[in-house]
C-alpha positions in Angstrom: 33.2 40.0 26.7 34.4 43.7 27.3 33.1 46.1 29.6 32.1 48.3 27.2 30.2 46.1 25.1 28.3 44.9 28.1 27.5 48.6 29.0 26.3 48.8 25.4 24.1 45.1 25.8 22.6 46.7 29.3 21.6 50.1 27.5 19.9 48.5 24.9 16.3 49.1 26.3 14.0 45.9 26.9 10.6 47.5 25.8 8.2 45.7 23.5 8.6 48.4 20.7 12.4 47.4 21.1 11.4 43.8 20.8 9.3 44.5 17.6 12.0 46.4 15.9 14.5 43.4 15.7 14.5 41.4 13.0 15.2 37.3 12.5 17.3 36.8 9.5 16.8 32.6 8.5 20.5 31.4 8.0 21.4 31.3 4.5 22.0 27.8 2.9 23.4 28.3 -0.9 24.8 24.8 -0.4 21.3 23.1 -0.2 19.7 25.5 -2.8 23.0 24.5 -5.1 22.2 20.9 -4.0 18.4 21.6 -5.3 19.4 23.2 -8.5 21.7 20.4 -9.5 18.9 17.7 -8.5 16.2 19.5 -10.8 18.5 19.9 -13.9 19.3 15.8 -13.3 15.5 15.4 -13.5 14.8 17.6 -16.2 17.7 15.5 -18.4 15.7 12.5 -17.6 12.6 14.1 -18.4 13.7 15.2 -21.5 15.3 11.8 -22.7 12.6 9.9 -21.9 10.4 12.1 -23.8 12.3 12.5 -27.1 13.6 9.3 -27.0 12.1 7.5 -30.0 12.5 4.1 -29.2 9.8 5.0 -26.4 7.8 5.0 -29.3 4.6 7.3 -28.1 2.5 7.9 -30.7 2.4 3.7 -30.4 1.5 4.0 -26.5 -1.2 6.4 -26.8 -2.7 4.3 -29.7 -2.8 1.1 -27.2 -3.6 3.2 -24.2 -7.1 2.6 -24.2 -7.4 -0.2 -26.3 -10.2 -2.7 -25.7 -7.7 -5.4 -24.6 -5.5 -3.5 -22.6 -8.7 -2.1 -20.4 -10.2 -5.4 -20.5 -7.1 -6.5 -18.5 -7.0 -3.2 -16.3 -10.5 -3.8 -15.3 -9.7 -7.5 -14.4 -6.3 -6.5 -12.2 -8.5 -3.5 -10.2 -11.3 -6.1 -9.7 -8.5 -9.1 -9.0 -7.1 -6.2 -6.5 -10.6 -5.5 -4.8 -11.5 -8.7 -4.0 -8.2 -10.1 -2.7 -7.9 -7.3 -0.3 -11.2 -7.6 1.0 -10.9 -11.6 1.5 -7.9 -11.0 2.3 -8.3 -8.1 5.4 -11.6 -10.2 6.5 -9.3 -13.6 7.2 -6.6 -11.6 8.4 -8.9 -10.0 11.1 -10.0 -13.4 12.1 -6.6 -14.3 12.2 -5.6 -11.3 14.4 -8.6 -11.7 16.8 -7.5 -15.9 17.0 -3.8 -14.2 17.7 -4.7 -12.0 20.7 -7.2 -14.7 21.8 -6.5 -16.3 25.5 -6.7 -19.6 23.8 -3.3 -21.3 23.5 -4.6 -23.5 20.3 -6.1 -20.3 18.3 -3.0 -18.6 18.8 -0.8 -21.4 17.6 -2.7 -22.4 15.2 -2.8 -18.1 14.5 0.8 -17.9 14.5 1.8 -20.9 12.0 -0.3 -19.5 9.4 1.4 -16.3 9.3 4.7 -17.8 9.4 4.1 -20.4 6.9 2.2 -18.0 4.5 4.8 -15.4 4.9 7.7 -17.8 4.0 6.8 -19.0 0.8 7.3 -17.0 -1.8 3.3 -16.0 -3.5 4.7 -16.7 -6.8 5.4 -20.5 -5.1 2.0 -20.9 -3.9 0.4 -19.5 -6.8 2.0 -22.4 -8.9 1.4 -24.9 -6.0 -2.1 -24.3 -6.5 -2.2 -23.8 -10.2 -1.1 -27.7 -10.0 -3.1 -28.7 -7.1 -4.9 -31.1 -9.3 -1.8 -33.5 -9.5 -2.2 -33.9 -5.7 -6.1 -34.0 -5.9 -7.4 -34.8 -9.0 -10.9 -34.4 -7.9 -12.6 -32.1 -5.4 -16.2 -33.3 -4.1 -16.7 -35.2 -7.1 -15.5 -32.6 -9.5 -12.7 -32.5 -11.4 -9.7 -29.9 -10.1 -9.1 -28.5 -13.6 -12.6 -28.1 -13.9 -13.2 -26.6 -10.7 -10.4 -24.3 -10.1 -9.5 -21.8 -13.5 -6.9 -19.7 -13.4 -8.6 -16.7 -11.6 -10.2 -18.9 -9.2 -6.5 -19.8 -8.5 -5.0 -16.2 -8.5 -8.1 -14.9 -5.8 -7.2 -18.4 -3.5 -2.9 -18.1 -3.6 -3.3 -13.9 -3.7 -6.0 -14.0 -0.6 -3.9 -16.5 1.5 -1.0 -14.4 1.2 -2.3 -11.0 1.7 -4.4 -12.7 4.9 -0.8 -13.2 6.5 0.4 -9.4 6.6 -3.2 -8.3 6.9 -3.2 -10.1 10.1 -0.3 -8.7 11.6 -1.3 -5.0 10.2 -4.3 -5.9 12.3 -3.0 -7.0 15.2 -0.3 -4.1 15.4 -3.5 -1.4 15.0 -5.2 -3.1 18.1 -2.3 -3.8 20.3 -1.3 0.4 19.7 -4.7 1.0 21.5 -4.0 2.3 25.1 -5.5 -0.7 27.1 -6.8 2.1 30.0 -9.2 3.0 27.3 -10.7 -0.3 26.9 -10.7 -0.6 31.0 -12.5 2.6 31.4 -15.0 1.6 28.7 -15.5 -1.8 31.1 -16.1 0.1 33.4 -18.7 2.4 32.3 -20.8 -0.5 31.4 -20.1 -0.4 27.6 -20.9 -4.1 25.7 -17.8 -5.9 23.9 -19.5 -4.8 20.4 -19.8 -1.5 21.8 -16.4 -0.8 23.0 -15.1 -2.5 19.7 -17.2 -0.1 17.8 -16.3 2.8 19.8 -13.0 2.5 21.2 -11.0 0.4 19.7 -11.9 0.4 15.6 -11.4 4.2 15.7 -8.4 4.7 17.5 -6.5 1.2 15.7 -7.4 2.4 12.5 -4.7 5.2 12.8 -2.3 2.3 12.9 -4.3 0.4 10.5 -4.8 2.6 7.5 -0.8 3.5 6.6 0.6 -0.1 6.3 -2.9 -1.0 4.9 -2.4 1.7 2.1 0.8 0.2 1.7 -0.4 -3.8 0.8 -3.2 -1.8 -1.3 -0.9 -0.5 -4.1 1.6 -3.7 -3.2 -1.3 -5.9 -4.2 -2.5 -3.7 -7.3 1.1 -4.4 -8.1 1.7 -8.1 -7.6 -1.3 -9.0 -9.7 1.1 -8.7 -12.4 2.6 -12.0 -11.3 -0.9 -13.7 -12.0 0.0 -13.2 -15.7 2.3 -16.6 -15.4 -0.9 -18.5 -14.9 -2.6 -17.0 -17.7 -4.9 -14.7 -16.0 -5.4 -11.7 -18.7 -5.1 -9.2 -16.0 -3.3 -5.9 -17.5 0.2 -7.2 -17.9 -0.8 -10.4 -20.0 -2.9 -8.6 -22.0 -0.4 -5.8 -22.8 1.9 -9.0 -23.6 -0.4 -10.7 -25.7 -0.2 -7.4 -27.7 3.4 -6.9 -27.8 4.0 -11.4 -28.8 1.8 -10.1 -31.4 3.6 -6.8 -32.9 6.3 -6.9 -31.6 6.5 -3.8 -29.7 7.5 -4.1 -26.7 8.7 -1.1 -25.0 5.9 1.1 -26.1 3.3 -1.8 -24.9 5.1 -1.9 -21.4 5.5 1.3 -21.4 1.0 1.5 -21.4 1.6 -0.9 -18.5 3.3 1.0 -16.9 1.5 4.1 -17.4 -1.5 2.7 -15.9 -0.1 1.2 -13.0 1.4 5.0 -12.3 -2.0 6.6 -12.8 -3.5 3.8 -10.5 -1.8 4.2 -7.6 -1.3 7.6 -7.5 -5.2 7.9 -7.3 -5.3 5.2 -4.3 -2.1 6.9 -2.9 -4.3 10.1 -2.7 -7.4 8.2 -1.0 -5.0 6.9 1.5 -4.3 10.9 2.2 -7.6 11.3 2.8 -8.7 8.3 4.8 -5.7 8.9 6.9 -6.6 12.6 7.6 -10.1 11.4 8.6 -9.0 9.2 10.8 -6.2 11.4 12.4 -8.8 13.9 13.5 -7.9 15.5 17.3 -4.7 13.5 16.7 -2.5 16.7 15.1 -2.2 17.0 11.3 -1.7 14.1 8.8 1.5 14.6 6.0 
């Protein structure tokens, strides 16, 4: 640098109304903008072929959109989904508890479940048990094909699976609670239900809540394997429709409507519940 620019940089007076004069010009990115452009235009092609593609056959989708059978088999894949994650969260938290226990034999036995149930495929255990009579043909006295239908079947292989992941969702939430916490809480006298109640739940739920957002819309989903077992949740019905007429596209096309509209109403709950949660912890995206 010249002398005579750094007599100009040392006349340049350091007052706050000199301060307030300069101006921050942002950088200008025409490549990202150009980048943008080109990404909308792709999208608005799609949009566009999807739409005014006839084959799509819309005026057949919104007839079946809110058909008796097809919500008859939406009703039975949101109540399929309610129960299996509530089963499936309540074993997994007895699982996780068994799996940060002191006793070697609860975590053992802890740790085999997860490992078996997460290395069998669910549509494999969902057909295991489907055929469980062959291996037990009666069950206290009953008979299996009797006592176990098809949805019976898709809650048990569905809540034993979900139990796996649960537990480990679980157990990552309570391990991310700083153990000083729980020592301080000792300390002041607070009971184990107490601390639990206070301390711990609240704090692992910020852990908790993302991943179990995640196995929320992951289990509205794999319902639609139940449908190989003839359980008439949305997917079978909207086949039963299509084996019927024909139409196929348009029909999965409701299917797959309504999974969309599904889970971008529990993808917005998850929003919420994670903002709650997230209070005094900085903002929530």
């Amino acid at each position: 640098m010249s002398s005579d620019t750094l007599a100009k940089a040392s006349a340049v007076p350091d007052t706050p109304e000199h301060a307030e004069s300069l101006r921050i010009v942002p950088h200008r990115r025409p490549g990202q903008w150009a980048a943008a452009v080109a990404v909308l235009a792709l999208l608005a092609l799609a949009l566009t072929s999807v739409l005014r593609n006839e084959a799509f056959q819309w005026d057949v989708v919104a007839d079946y959109f809110t058909s008796g059978a097809v919500l008859r088999g939406l009703w039975l894949t949101l109540w399929l989904t309610a129960v299996v994650m509530v089963l499936g969260f309540a074993l997994g938290t007895l699982l996780a508890a068994a799996r940060l226990s002191s006793n070697p034999v609860l975590r053992s036995v802890s740790w085999g479940y997860v490992w078996l149930f997460r290395s069998i495929p669910v549509l494999v255990q969902l057909l295991l048990w489907f055929n469980i009579g062959a291996l037990y043909p009666q069950i206290l006295g009953v008979r299996t094909v009797d006592l176990l239908g098809p949805v019976t079947v898709a809650i048990i292989g569905l809540t034993l699976h979900e139990a796996a992941y649960a537990a480990e969702v679980v157990r990552g939430g309570i391990l991310s609670v700083d153990r000083g916490q729980i020592e301080a809480a000792q300390a002041l006298g607070l009971s184990r239900w107490r601390r639990w109640r206070r301390i711990v739940l609240p704090q692992a739920m910020r852990s908790i809540v993302p991943p179990a957002g995640n196995m929320l819309v992951g289990t509205l989903k794999g319902t639609s394997i139940v449908s190989v077992i003839a359980v008439q949740d949305l997917l079978y019905s909207v086949q039963l429709v299509y084996h019927r007429t024909y139409q196929v596209i348009p029909l999965l096309m409701v299917a797959t409507v309504w999974y969309t509209v599904v889970t971008s109403v529990l993808s917005a709950g998850q929003y919420y519940v994670e903002k709650h949660y997230a209070r005094g912890f900085g903002s929530t995206r």
